[in-house]
N, C-alpha and C positions, 0 to 999 in steps of 0.2 A: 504494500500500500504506500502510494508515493505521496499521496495529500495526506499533510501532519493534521492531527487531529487538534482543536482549537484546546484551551484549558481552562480550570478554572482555579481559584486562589483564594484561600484559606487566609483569614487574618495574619497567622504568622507565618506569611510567606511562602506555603508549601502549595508548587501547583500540580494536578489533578488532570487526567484527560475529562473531556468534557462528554466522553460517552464512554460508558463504562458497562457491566455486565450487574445486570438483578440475578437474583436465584432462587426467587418467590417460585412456592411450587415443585423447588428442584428436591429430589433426595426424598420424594412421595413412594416412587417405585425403583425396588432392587433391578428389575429387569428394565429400566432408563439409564440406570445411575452410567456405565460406562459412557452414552453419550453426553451425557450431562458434561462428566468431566473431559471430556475433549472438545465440547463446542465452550467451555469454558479459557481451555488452552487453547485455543485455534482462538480467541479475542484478545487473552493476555499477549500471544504470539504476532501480531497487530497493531497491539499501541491500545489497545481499550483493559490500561490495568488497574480498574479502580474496579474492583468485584465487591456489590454489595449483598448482604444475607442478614440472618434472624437468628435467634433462639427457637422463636414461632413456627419457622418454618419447615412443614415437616416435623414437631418436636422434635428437633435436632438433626433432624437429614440432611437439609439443605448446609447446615457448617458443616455435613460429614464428608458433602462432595464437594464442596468448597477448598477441605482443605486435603481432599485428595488430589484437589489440579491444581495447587500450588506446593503440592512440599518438592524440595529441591527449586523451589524460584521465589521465595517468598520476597525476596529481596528485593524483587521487580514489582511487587504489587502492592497497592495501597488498599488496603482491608479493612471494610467494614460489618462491625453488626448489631447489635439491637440488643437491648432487656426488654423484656416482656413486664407491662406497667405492673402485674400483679408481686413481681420479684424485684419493683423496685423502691425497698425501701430499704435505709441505710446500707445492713447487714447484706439483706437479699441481692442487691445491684449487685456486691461486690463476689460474692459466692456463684452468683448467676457469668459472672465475666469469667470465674476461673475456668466451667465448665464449658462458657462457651471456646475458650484459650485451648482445651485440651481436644476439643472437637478438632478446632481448626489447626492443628499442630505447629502454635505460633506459642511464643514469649510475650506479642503484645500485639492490639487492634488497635489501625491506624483512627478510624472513627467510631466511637462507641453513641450508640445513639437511645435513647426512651422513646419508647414505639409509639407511645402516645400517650396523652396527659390520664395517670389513674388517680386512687384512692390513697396513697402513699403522697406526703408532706413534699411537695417538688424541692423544696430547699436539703430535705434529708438524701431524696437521691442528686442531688448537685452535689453535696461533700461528698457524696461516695465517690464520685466520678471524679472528684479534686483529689480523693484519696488514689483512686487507681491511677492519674495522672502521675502524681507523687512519684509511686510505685513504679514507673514506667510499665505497666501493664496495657493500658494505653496512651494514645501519645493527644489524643484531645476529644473530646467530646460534644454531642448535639441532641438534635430532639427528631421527632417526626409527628407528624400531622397537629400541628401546634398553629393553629390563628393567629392573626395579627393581635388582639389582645395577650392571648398566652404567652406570645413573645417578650409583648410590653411587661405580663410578670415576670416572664423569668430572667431580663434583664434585668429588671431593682434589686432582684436576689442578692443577698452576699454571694462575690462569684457569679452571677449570671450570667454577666456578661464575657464570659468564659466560652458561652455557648460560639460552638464552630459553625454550625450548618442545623438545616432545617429540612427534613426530607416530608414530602408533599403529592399529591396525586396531580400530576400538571400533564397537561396534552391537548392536541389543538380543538375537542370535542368537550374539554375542562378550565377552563381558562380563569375562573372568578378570584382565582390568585392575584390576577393580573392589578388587581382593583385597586386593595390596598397593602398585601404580605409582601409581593415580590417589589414593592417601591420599598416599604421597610426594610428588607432586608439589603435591597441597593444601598440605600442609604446607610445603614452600618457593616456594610463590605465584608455580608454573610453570603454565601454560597448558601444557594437552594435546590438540591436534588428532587430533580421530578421522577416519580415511578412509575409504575404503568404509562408508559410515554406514548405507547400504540393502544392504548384502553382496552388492553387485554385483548390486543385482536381484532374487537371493533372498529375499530377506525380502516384498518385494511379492507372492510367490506362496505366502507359509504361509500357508495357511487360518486359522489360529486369528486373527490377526494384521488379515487381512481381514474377519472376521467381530467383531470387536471396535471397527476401522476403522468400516465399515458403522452399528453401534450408535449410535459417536460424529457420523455423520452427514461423517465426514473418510475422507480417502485412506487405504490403508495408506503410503504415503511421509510423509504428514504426520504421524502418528501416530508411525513411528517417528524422524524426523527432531525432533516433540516431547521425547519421551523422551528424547535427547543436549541437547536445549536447558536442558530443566530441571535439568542440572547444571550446578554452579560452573565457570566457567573451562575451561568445553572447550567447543572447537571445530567444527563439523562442516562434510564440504567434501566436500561430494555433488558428483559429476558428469552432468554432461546437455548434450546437443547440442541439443535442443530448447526456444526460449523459453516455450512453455505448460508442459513438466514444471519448468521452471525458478522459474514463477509458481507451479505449484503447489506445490514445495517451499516458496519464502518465506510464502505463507501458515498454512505450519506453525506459525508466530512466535507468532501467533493463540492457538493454544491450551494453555492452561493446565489440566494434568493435575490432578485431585483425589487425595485419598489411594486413595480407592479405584479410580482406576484405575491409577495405578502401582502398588497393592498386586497389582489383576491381572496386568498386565504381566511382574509378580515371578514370578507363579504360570505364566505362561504361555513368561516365559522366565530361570529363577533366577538368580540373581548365584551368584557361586562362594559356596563355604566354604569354601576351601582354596586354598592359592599353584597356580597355574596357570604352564605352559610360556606363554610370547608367543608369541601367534598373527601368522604375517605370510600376507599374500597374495603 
């Protein structure tokens, strides 16, 4: 692949491809797992080495194939995963990381993130995370599916504003980020990883979408996989078990949108006007 993938940057300087690999799903079934980890390697092998995963997912599968396609190259990849909100409270964050550590057969996760806001004191799991910081277990910390108020708390937090990244259900059929999260987050020069970036597949089947696709002579994956790239500091982390959708996605990188086709893209599928509810999957 000869077109460099854009990036994106982390308050303390560490930059990021800006398409990277999900693994929502992965590590469900024994009789996948072999492809799983090879269209994972076939992205690392690429330039897409930011691999995100769970706790969640799969209880524990998806870190199980995650870090079968990384040992022996860990060094090359930027790793992230998630507590699960019911394990994060002080004690349980920290417990929850060691196991997710032993899954992934690493020393320490480049992004640890809270999957979403639970019943647990958000300021108790922030010192855990300042704790596992510490510890170099991990090397910084975020949130996920966390609103533009959520943000506003958990920046006052002692430490909050520690928070790295904010991972979010964003895709060109989901937009109401647009409104007022993803300006907050511009504004304090947080990286916002979008998930489901092809809305689980749906989007590859809107006609408008395809027929637009087609024109540009590209996929509909590519196309809308463009469209999140051409924005500042986000992230997208498409999943796929297969190494050709995988090549097909990084080829995305490739193309650079004109005015006039994000002006369609607008038309075809509008940014809000107005504060929208967060959308989660």
């Amino acid at each position: 692949m000869s077109q460099a993938l854009p990036t994106a940057t982390f308050s303390d300087g560490q930059a990021v491809p800006a398409l990277g690999l999900g693994t929502w799903h992965m590590g469900e079934r024994r009789s996948e797992r072999a492809a799983e980890v090879r269209a994972l390697q076939a992205g690392i092998e690429c330039g897409m080495t930011l691999v995100d995963t769970a706790e969640m997912y799969a209880n524990g599968g998806a870190e199980d194939v995650t870090g079968e396609a990384i040992s022996g190259r860990r060094d090359d990849v930027f790793l992230v995963s998630k507590v699960l909100p019911t394990n994060a409270s002080r004690h349980g964050t920290i417990a929850a990381c060691e196991v997710s550590l032993k899954r992934l057969g690493t020393d320490h996760i480049d992004l640890y993130l809270l999957h979403w806001p639970g019943r647990h004191p958000l300021r108790d799991t922030v010192e855990a995370f300042e704790e596992l910081r510490a510890s170099g277990k991990i090397a910084r910390w975020g949130v996920s599916n966390f609103d533009t108020l959520a943000m506003r708390q958990l920046s006052a937090l002692p430490q909050g504003a520690n928070c790295a990244a904010n991972q979010v259900l964003y895709n060109l059929d989901t937009r109401g980020i647009e409104f007022d999260l993803l300006p907050w987050m511009t504004d304090n020069a947080m990286p916002l990883m979008a998930y489901s970036p092809l809305d689980e597949g749906r989007l590859l089947r809107n006609p408008d979408l395809g027929r637009m696709a087609g024109q540009m002579g590209v996929s509909p994956a590519q196309l809308a996989l463009a469209f999140l790239l051409g924005r500042d500091n986000v992230i997208a982390i498409p999943k796929s078990s297969s190494p050709e959708r995988v090549a097909d996605n990084r080829a995305s990188a490739a193309i650079e949108l004109t005015e006039a086709q994000t002006a369609e893209l607008d038309r075809l599928f509008p940014p809000p006007r107005s504060r929208q509810p967060l959308q989660m999957i």
